[in-house]
C-alpha positions as CSV (number, residue, x, y, z in Angstrom):
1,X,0.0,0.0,0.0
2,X,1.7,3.5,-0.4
3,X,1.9,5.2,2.5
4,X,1.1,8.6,1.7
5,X,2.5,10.0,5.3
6,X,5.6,8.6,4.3
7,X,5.3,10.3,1.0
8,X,4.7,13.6,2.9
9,X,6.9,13.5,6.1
10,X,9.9,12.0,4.3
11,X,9.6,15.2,1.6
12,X,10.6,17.9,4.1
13,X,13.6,15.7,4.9
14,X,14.8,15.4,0.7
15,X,13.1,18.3,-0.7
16,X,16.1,21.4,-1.1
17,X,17.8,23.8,-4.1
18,X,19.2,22.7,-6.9
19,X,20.6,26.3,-7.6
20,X,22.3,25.9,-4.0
21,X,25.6,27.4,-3.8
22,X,26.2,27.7,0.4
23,X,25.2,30.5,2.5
24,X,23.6,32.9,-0.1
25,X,20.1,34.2,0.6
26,X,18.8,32.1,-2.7
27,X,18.8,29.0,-0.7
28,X,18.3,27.4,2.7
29,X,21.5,27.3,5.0
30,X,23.0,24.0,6.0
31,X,22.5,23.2,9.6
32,X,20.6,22.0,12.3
33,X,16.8,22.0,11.3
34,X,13.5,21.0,13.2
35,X,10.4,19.6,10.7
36,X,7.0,20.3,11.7
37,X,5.1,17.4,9.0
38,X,1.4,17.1,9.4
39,X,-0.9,14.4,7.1
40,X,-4.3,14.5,7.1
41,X,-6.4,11.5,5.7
42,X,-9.5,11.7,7.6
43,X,-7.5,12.1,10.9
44,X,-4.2,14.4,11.3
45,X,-0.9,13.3,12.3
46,X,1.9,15.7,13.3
47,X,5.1,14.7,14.1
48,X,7.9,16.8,15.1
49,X,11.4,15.9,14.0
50,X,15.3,16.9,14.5
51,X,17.7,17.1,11.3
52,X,20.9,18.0,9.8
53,X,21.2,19.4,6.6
54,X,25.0,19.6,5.3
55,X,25.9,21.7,2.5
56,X,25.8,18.2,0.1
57,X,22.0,17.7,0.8
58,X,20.9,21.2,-0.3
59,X,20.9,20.1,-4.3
60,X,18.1,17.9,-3.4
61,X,15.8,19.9,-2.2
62,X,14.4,21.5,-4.7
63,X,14.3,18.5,-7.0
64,X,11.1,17.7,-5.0
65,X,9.5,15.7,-2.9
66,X,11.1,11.9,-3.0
67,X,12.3,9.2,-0.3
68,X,13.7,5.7,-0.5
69,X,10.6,3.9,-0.5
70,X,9.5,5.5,-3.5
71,X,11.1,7.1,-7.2
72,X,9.7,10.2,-7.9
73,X,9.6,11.8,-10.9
74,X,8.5,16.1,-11.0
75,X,7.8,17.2,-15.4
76,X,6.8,20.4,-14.0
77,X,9.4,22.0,-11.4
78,X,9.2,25.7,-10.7
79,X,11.9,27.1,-8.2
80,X,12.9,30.5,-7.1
81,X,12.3,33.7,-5.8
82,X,11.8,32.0,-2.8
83,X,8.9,29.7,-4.0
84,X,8.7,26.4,-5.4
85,X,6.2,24.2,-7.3
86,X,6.6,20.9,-8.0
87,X,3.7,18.6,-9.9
88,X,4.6,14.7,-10.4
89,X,4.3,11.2,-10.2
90,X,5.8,8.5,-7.4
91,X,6.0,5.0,-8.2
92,X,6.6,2.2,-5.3
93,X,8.8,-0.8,-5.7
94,X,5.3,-2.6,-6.5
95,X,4.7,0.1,-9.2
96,X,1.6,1.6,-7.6
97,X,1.4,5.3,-8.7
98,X,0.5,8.4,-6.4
99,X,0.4,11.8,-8.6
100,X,1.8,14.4,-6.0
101,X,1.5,18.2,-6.2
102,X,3.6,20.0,-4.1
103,X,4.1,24.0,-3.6
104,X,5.2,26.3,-1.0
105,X,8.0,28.4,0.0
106,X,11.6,28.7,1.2
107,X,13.9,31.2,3.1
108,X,17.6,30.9,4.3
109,X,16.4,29.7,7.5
110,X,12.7,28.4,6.9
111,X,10.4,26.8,4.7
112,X,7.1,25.4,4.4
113,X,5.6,22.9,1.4
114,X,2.3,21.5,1.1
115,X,1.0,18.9,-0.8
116,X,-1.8,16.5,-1.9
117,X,-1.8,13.0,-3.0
118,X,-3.6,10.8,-5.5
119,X,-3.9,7.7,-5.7
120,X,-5.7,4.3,-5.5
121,X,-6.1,1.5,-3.3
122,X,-8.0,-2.0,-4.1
123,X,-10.4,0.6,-6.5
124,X,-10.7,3.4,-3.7
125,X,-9.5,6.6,-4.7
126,X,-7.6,8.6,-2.1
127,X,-6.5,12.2,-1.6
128,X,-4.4,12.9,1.6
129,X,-2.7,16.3,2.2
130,X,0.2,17.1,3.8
131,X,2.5,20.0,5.1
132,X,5.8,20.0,6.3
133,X,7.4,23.4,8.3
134,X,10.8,23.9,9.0
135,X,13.0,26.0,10.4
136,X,16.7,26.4,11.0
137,X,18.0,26.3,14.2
138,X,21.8,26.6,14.0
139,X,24.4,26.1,12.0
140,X,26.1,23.4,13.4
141,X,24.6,19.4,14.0
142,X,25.1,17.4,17.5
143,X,26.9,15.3,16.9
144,X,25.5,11.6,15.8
145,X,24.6,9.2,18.5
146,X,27.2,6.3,18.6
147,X,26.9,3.3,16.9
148,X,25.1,0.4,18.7
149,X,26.9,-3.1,18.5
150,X,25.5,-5.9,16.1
151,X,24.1,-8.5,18.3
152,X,24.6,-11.8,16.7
């Protein structure tokens, strides 16, 4: 089944500028962010989540709204001037399609996307919405938890 509130939380998390070029005002700065993603589908969810954003992940953010459960593709892609549009297709490893519009804006230290969601389930047509808020909170990252052991 796609999971549209993977489709939506996971897109705050990958979605950032492909005309990124560090700390200039036409991007987002790297850093220490905090996502605010909300799905509705009858019932909201919000979850509130932690992340850093190095200076590598910033050229896929504006190549729209993707994770590693699903390959997204965006024809129409409009970024800049501190808005971005992005209207495409997601495909699953099962090859079930969700058609994904996405729009909303961006800042060097906060952005906000919405989004809706078609698609079809055993013959039921669903729509689920989404938004995702971030801000920056500094410009360096804690540092990652350690490792746990393999248990085998």
């Amino acid at each position: 089944m796609i999971r549209p509130a993977a489709l939506l939380a996971l897109a705050a998390l990958l979605a950032i500028p492909a005309a990124a070029s560090g700390q200039t005002s036409s991007t987002i700065l790297p850093g220490y962010w905090e996502y605010r993603s909300r799905v509705s589908f009858g019932i909201s969810s919000t979850s509130v989540e932690n992340r850093c954003v190095k200076e590598a992940d910033i050229e896929k953010f504006f190549s729209g709204p993707s994770n590693r459960h699903y390959k997204c593709t965006y024809p129409t892609r409009r970024v800049g001037n501190g808005k971005a549009e992005f209207d495409g297709i997601c495909v699953d490893k099962r090859g079930r399609k969700a058609f994904v519009t996405a729009s909303g804006t961006y800042s060097p230290k906060a952005f906000a996307l919405n989004a809706k969601i078609k698609t079809s389930i055993i013959g039921i047509n669903l729509t689920p919405t989404g938004s995702i808020e971030a801000r920056w909170l500094k410009s360096d990252c804690p540092p990652p938890p350690p490792k746990k052991p393999k248990q085998g």
